[in-house]
C-alpha positions as CSV (number, residue, x, y, z in Angstrom):
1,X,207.8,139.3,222.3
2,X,207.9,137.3,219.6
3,X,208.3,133.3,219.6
4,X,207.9,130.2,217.2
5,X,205.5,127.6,218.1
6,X,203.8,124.2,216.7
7,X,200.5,124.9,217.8
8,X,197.3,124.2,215.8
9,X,194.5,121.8,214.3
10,X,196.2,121.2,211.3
11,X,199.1,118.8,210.2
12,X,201.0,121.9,208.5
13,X,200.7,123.6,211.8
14,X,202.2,120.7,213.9
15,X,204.9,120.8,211.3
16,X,206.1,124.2,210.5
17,X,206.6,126.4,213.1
18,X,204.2,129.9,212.8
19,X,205.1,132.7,214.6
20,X,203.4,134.1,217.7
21,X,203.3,136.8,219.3
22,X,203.0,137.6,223.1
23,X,201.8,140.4,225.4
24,X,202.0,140.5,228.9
25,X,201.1,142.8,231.6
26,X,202.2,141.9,235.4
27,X,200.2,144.2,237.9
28,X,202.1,144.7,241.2
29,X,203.3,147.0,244.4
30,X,206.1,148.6,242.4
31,X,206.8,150.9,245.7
32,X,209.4,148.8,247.2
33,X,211.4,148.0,244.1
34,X,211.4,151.6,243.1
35,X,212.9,152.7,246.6
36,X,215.4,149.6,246.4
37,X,216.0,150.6,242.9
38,X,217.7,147.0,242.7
39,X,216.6,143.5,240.6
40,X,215.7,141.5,244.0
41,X,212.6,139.5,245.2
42,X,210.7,142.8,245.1
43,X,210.7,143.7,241.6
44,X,209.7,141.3,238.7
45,X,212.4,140.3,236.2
46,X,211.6,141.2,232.6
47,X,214.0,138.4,231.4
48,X,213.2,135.4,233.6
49,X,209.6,136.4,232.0
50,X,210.9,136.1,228.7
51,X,212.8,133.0,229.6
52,X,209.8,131.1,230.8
53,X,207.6,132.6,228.3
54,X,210.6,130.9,225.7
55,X,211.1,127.9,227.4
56,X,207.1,127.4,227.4
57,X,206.8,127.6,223.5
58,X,210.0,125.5,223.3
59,X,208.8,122.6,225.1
60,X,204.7,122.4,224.7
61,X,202.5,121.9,221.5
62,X,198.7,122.7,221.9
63,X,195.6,122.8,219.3
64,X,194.0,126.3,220.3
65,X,195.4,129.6,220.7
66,X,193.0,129.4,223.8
67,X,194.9,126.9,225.6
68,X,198.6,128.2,224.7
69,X,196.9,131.7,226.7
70,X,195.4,130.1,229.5
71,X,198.1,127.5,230.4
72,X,201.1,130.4,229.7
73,X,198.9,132.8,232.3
74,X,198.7,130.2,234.8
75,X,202.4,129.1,234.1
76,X,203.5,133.2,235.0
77,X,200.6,133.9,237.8
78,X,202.4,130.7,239.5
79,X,206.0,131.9,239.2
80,X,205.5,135.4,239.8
81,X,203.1,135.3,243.4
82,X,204.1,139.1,244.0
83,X,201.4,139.7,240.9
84,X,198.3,141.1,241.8
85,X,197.0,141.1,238.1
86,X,198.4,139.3,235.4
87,X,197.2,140.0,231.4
88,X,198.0,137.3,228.6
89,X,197.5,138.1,225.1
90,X,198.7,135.4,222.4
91,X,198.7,136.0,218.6
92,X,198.9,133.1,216.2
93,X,200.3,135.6,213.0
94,X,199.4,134.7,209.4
95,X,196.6,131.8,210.4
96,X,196.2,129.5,207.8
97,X,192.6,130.6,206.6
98,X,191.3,131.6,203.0
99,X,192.0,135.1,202.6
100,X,194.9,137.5,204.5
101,X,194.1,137.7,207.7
102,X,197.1,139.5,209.8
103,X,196.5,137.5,213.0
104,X,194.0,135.8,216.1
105,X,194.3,136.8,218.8
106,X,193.2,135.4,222.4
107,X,193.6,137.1,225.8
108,X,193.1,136.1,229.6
109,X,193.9,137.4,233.0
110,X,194.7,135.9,236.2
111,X,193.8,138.1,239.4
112,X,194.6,137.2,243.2
């Protein structure tokens, strides 16, 4: 998933929006929603992720990378309780450094 965000150090950064990109992995009991075969409490809902994952970049600005992956895994470990495991990864695409550098990239996990 892909989002725009004003995090970083700089003054450019708090400015201009850079892209970033997100991964995340939500570990859970999958047997019940596969017999239910219905979006209810037992199944996690791929676009109420998205929409907190959107509304999170929309509404916060942070100076590390670090802290946009640690506050966004404990934002979705909250919401989403039925997670047993619950992977992060946040790319900051095109950094501002000397030289081409494609992306950084942080991860964290949250486990109950």
């Amino acid at each position: 998933m892909d989002f725009f965000g004003y995090h970083g150090v700089s003054e450019a950064e708090k400015e201009l929006a850079k892209r970033y990109s997100v991964d995340v992995e939500i570990e859970y009991d999958t047997h019940r929603a596969a017999q239910d075969d219905k979006l209810n409490e037992n199944v996690v809902n791929y676009e109420q992720v998205y929409r907190e994952i959107y509304e999170f970049f929309r509404k916060n600005k942070f100076h590390l990378t670090e802290t946009v992956a640690e506050r966004l895994a404990d934002l979705l470990f909250e919401q989403h309780p039925m997670a047993k495991r619950l992977t992060v990864r946040v790319r900051k695409n095109h950094p501002p450094f000397p030289g081409f550098i494609e992306w950084v990239e942080v991860e964290t996990t949250r486990v109950r």
